[in-house]
C-alpha positions as CSV (number, residue, x, y, z in Angstrom):
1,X,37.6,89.1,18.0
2,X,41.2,89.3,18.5
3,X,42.1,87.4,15.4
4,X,42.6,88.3,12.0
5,X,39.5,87.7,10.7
6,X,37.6,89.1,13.3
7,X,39.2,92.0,12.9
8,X,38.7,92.4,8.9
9,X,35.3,91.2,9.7
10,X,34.7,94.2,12.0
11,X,36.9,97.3,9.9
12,X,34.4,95.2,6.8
13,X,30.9,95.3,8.7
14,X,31.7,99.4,9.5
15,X,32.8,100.6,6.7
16,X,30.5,98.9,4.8
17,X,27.5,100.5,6.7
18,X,29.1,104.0,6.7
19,X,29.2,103.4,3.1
20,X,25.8,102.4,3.1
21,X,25.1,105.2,4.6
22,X,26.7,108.1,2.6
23,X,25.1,106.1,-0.1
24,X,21.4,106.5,1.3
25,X,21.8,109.8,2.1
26,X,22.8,110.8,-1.3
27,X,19.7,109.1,-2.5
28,X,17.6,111.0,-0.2
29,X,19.2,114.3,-0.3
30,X,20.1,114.4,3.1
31,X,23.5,115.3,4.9
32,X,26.2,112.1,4.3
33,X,28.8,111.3,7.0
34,X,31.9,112.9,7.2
35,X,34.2,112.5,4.7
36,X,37.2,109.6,5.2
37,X,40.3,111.2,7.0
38,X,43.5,109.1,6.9
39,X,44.5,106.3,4.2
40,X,42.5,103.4,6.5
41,X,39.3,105.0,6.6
42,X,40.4,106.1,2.5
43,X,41.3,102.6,1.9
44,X,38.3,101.1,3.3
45,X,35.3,103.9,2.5
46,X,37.3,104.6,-1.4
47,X,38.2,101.5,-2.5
48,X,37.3,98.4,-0.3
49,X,33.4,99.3,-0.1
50,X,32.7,99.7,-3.8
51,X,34.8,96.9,-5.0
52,X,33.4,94.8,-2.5
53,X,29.2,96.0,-4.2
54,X,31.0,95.1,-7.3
55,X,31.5,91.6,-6.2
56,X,28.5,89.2,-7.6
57,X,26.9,87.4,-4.2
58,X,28.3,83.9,-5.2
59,X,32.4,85.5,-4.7
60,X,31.2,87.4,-1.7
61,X,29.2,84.6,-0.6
62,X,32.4,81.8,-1.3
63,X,34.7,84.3,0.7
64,X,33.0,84.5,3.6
65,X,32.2,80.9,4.3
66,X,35.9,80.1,3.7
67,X,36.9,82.5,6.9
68,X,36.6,81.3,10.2
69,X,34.0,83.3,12.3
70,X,30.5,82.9,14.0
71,X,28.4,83.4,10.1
72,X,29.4,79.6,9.5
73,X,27.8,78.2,12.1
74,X,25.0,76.0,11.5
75,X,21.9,76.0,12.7
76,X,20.0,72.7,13.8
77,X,17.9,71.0,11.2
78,X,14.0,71.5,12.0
79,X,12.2,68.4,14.0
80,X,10.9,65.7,12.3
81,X,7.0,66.1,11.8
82,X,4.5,63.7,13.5
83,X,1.7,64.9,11.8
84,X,-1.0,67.4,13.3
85,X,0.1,69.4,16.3
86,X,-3.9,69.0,17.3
């Protein structure tokens, strides 16, 4: 993934889990991850993450089939049926 996208698609994907994450484990009462260091992981973890959950599923879902990467492949449509397979 040396391109662009793969690489917002990767920084997206992390921070999106370790988000997820610090999320869950303030629902559960359990230790979160660290806390960001630096303005990338500040960026992504303080203000990509929750305006990305902000983002209704049609936007998210528009955006990601406009950018080039392996989740616009399509997958083959099922085999016709010939009736019973006995």
């Amino acid at each position: 993934m040396a391109s662009f996208f793969g690489w917002l698609r990767s920084n997206s994907e992390h921070y999106l889990l370790v988000a997820a994450h610090a999320k869950l484990a303030r629902t559960l009462g359990s230790p979160p991850p660290r806390a960001p260091k630096g303005l990338r992981e500040i960026f992504w973890l303080r203000i990509f993450a929750p305006v990305y959950a902000l983002l209704p599923w049609s936007l998210r879902s528009r955006i990601m089939r406009a950018m080039p990467g392996s989740h616009r492949q399509t997958w083959a449509p099922p085999p016709r049926s010939r009736g019973p397979a006995v």
